[in-house]
N, C-alpha and C positions, 0 to 999 in steps of 0.2 A: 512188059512191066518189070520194075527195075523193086529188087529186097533190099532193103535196109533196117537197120536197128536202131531204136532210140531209147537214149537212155534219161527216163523222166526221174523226179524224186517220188517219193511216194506218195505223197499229197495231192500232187496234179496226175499222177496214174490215177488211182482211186474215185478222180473227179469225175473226168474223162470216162474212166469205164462205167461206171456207174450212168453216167448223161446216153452213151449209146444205148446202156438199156434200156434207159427211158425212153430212148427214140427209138427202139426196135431194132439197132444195127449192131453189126460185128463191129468190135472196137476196132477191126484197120480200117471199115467203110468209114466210122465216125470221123476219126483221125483224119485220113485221105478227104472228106470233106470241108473238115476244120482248116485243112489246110491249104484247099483251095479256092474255098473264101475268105481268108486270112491274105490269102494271093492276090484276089481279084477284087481286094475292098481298096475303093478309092477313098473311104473314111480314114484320116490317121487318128488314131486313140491320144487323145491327150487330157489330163487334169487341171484342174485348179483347185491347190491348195486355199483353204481358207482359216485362219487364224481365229480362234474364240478367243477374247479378254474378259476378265472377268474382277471384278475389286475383294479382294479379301486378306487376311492375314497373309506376307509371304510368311512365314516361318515354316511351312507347311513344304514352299520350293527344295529344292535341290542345291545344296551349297558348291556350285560352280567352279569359283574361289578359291576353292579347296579339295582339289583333285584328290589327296590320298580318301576324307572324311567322303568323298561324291564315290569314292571307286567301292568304299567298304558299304554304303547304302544301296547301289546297284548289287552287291553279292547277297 
C-alpha cells in the first residue's frame, strides 16, 4: 500500500469527513472508496444548464455597457 497526501480546500475536507462519519468509516477507508468508485463508474457526470426568463422591468439588470458602473455594483 502506496501513502500519499492530499491536499483538499476546506469545504470538501469537512464534507468528506463528516459523510465517513455518517457511514461509520475512517476518513482514508471513505476517501479510498470514493475513489474507487469514481474509478470504476462507467457513469460520466454531466449537466444541463437550463435558462429561466422571466418579463419584468430591466432596470433592476446589471448595466453591462458600462463596465466601470457594473464593476462598482459587483463591490
Amino acid at each position: 500500500m502506496k501513502r500519499t497526501t492530499l491536499i483538499l480546500d476546506d469545504e470538501l475536507f469537512r464534507r468528506v469527513k463528516k459523510d465517513s462519519l455518517q457511514a461509520g468509516q475512517s476518513f482514508k477507508d471513505y476517501v479510498t472508496e470514493l475513489l474507487r468508485l469514481g474509478l470504476t463508474s462507467k457513469k460520466k457526470v454531466s449537466f444541463h444548464l437550463q435558462w429561466k426568463t422571466q418579463k419584468g422591468d430591466p432596470a433592476h439588470l446589471l448595466p453591462v455597457e458600462d463596465r466601470d458602473r457594473l464593476f462598482d455594483l459587483l463591490d
